[in-house]
C-alpha positions as CSV (number, residue, x, y, z in Angstrom):
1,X,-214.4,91.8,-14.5
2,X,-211.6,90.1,-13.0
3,X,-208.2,90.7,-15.0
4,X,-207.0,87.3,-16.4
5,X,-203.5,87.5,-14.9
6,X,-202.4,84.3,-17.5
7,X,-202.4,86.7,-20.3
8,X,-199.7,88.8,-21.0
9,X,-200.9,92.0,-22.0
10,X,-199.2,93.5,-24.9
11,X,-201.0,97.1,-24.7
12,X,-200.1,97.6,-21.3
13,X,-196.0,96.5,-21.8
14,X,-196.3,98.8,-24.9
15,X,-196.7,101.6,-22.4
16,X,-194.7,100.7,-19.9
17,X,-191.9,101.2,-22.5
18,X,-193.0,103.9,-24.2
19,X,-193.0,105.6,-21.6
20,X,-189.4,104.9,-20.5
21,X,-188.8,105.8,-23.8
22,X,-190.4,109.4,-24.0
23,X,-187.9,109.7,-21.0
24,X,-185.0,108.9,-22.4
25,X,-186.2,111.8,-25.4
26,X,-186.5,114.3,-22.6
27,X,-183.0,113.5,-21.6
28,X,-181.6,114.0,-25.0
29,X,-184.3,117.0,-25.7
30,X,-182.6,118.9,-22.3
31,X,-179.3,118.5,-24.2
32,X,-180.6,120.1,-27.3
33,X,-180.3,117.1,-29.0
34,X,-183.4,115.8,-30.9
35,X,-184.5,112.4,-31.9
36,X,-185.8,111.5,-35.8
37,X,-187.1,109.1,-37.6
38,X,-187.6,109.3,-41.6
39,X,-189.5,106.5,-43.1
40,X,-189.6,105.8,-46.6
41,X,-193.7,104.7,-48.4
42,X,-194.5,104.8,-52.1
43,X,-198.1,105.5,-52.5
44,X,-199.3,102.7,-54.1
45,X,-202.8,102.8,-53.1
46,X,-202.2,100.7,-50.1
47,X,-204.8,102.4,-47.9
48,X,-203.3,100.2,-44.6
49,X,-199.6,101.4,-45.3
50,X,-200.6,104.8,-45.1
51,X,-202.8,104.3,-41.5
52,X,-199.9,102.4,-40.3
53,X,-197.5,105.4,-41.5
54,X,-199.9,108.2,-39.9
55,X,-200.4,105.9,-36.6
56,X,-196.3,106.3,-36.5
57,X,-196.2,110.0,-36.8
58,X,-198.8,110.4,-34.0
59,X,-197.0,108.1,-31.5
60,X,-193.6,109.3,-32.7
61,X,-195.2,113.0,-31.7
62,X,-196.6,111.8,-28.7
63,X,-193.3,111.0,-27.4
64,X,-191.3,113.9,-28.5
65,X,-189.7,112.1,-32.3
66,X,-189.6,113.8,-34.7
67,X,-191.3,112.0,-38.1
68,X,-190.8,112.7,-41.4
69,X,-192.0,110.8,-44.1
70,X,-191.0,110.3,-47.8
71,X,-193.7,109.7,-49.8
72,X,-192.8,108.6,-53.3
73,X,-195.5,108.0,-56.0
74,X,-196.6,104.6,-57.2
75,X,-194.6,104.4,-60.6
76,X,-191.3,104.8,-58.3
77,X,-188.7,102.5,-59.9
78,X,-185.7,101.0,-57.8
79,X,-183.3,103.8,-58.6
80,X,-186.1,106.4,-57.0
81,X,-186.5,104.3,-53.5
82,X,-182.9,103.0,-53.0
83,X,-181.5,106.5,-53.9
84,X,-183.8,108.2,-51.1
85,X,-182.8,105.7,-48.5
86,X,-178.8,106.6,-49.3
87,X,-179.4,110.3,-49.2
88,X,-181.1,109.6,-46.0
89,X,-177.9,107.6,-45.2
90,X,-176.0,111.0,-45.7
91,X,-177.5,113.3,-43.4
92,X,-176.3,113.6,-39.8
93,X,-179.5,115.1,-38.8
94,X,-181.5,111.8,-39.0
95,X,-181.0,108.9,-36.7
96,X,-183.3,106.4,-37.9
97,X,-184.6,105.0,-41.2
98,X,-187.3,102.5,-41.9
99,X,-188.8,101.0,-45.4
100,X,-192.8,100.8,-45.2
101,X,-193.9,98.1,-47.3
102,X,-195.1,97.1,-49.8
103,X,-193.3,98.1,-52.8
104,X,-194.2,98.2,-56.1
105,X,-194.4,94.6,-58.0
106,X,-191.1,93.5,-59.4
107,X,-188.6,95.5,-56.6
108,X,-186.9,93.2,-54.2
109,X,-187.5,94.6,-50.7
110,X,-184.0,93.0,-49.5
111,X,-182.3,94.6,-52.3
112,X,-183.6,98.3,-50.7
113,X,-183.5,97.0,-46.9
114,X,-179.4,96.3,-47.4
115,X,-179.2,99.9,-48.4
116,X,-179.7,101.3,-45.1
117,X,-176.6,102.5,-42.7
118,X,-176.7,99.8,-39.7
119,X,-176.1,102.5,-37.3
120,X,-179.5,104.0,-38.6
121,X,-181.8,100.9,-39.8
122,X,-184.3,100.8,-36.4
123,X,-186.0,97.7,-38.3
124,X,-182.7,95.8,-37.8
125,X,-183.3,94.1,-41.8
126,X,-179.5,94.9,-43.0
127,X,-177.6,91.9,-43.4
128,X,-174.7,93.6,-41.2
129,X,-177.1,93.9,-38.3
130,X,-178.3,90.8,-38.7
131,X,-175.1,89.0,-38.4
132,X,-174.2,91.7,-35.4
133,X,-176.7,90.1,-33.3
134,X,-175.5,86.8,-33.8
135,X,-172.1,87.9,-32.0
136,X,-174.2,89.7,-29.8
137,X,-172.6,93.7,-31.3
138,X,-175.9,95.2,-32.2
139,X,-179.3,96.3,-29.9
140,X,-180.8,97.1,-33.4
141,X,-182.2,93.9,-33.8
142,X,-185.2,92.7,-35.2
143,X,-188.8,94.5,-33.8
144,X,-190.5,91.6,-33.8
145,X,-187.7,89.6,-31.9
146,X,-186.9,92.2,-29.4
147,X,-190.5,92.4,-28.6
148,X,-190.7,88.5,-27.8
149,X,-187.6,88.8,-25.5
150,X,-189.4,91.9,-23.9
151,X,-192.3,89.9,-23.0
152,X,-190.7,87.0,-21.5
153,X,-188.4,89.3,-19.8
154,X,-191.9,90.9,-18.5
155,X,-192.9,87.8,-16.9
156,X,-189.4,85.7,-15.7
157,X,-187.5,89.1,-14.6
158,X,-189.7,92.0,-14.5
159,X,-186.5,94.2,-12.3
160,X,-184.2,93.3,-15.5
161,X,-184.3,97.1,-16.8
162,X,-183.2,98.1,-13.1
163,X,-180.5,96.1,-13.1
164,X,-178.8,95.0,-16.5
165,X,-176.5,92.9,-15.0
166,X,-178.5,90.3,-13.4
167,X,-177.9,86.8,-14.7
168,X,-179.0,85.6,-17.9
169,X,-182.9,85.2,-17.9
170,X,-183.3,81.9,-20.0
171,X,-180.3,80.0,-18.3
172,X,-180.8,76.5,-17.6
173,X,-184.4,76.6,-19.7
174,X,-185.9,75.4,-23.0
175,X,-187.2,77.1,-25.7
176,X,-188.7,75.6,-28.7
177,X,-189.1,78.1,-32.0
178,X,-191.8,77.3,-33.9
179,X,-191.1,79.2,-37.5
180,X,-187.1,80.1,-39.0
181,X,-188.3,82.9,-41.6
182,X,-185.0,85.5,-41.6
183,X,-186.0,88.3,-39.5
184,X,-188.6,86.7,-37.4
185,X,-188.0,82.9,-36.7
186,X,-184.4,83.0,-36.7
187,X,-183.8,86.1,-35.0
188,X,-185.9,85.3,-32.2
189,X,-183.9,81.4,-31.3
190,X,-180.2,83.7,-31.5
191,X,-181.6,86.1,-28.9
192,X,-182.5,83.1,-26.7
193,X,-179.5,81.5,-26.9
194,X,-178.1,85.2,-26.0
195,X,-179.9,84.6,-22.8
196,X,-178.6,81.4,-22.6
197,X,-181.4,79.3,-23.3
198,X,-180.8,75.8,-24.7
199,X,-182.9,76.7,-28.2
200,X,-184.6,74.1,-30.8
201,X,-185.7,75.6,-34.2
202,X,-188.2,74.0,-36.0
203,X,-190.9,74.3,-38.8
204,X,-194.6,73.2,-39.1
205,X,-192.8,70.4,-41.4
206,X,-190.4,69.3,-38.6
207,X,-191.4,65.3,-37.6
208,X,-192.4,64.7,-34.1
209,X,-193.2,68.6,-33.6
210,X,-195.7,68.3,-30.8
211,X,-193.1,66.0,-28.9
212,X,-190.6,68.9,-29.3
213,X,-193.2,71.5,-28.6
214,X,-194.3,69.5,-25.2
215,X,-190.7,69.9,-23.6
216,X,-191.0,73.3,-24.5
217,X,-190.0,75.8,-21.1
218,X,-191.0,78.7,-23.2
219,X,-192.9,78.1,-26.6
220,X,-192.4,80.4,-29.6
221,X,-195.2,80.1,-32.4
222,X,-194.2,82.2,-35.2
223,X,-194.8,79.6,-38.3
224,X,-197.6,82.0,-39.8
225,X,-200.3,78.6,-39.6
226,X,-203.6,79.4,-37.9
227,X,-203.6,77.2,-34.9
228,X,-200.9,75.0,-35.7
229,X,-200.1,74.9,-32.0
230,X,-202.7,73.2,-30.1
231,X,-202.9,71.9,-26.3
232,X,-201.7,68.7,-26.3
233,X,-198.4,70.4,-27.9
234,X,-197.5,72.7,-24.5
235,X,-196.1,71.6,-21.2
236,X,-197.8,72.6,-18.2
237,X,-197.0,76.0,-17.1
238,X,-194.9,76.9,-20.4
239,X,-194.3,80.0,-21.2
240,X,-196.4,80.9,-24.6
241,X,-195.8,83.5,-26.9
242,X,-197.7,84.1,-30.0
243,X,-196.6,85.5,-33.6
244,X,-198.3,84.6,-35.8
245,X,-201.1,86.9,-37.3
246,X,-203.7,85.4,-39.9
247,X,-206.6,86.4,-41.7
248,X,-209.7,83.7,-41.4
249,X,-212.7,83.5,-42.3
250,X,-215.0,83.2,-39.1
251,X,-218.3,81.0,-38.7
252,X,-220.6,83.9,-39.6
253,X,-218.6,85.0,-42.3
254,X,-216.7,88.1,-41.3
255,X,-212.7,88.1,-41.4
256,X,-210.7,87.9,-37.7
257,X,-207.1,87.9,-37.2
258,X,-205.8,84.7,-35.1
259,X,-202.5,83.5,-33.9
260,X,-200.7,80.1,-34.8
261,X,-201.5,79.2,-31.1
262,X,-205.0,77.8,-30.2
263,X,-205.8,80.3,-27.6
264,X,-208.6,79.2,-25.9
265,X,-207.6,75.8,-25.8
266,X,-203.8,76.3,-24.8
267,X,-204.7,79.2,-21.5
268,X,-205.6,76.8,-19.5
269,X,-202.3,74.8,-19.7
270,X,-199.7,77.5,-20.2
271,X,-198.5,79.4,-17.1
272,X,-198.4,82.5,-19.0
273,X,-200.0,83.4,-23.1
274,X,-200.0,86.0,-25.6
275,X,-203.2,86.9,-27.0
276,X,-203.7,87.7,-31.2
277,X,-204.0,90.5,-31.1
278,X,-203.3,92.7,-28.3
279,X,-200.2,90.5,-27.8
280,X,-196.6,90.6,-29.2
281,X,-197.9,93.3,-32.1
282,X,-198.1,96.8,-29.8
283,X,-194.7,95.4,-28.5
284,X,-193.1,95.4,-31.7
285,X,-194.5,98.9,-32.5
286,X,-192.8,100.0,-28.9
287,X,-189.3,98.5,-30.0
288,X,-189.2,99.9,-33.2
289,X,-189.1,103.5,-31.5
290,X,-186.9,101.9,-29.0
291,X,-184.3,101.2,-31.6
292,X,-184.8,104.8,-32.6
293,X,-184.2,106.2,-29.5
294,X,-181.2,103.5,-29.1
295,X,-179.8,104.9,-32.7
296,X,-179.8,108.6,-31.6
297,X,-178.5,108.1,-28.6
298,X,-175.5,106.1,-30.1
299,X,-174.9,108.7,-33.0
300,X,-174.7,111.8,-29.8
301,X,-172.0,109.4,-27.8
């Protein structure tokens, strides 16, 4: 069968980086320097934390990080979580901390997330790094964000990696944001703007979304709304990705996970499209153990 070169497959740019990346672990490996990443999970029960926690060691493995993972029991109280993320904070040997969620009922995940040492928090959640990528002084941004930039880089300026320098990708173009939630939404429109895009942020409330949607050069859907982004809301040959990730409940009854973009509907208009899944979530997963690499490399400068 023919391969459906609209599409932008998120599996295959997932390898493509990861393999740069088990690269750039060889290099450091060579120098007797190794790469780790320590993620905290309390054992609540949730059995999808856990897969997602043992899919992380394997890949980590796979390309030469080392994994270690804190597993506290379910009746952890604040105290117990946010004083393992600040002895983690303490000790040289690891590069890279992340928070699985969720946690327990009642603990404020920001209140844990602010904990972490910007110069190790690979999820990029801390305020500081947050604000750092505003003025453009952190690459720990974000997964989810970097992985949107990575995929538009993958279509308008494939070479980019070879050649840092070139010009900004986005200059001269529109892109419409479709969602403003804190380390999704928001992220995403300030790394545009980095690129020098001319960005509009907007919500699934915002009046006269499709005609904002329509002059769209590259389209963003990351409002979390099944759908909400159908055809007569993209420009011809837009650039389209995807975010969003919903549960539904299908015609005969089983549940499938689908994007905020009509898919079917939209391919035929957009130039280029995400697919849910198989789209911007592998990517995310690849730039969270980019930032990891990133963070040891910085921390061996």
């Amino acid at each position: 069968m023919a391969v459906n070169t609209k599409v932008i497959d998120g599996n295959e740019l997932s390898a493509r980086v990861r393999s740069g990346l088990a690269a750039r672990v060889t290099a450091l490996t060579q120098r007797a320097k190794t790469v780790r990443l320590d993620a905290v999970l309390v054992d609540s029960g949730d059995s999808a934390a856990r897969v997602y926690a043992d899919n992380q060691a394997r890949t980590c493995a796979a390309l030469g990080i080392q994994y270690k993972l804190h597993l506290l029991p379910a009746a952890a109280a604040y105290d117990d979580i946010a004083g393992r993320v600040l002895l983690l904070n303490t000790e040289d040997a690891v590069h890279a901390i992340m928070l699985h969620l969720p946690l327990p009922e009642g603990i404020d995940p920001y209140r844990v997330q602010r904990l972490i040492a910007p110069e190790k928090d690979v999820e990029g959640v801390n305020p500081a790094n947050i604000g750092n990528v505003v003025y453009g002084r952190s690459s720990l941004a974000p997964c989810t964000a970097l992985a949107v930039i990575k995929m538009i880089e993958a279509v308008l300026d494939p070479s980019r990696a070879a050649s840092p320098s070139s010009a900004p990708m986005l200059r001269g173009k529109r892109a419409v944001v479709v969602g403003a939630s804190d380390v999704v939404g928001k992220p995403i429109a300030v790394l545009m703007m980095r690129q020098e895009a001319t960005v509009i942020s907007c919500n699934k409330h915002t009046p006269n979304l499709p005609e904002l949607t329509r002059s769209a050069d590259v389209l963003v859907a990351a409002a979390g709304v099944p759908g909400l982004i159908r055809p007569e809301m993209v420009k011809p040959g837009a650039i389209v990705i995807d975010v969003g990730v919903n549960r539904v409940k299908a015609a005969e009854g089983k549940m499938r996970t689908v994007g905020d973009v009509d898919f079917d509907a939209v391919q035929p208009i957009a130039a280029r499209i995400s697919p849910v899944p198989g789209g911007v979530g592998p990517v995310t997963v690849a730039m969270l153990l980019n930032n990891v690499v990133e963070a040891a490399e910085s921390a061996f400068r």
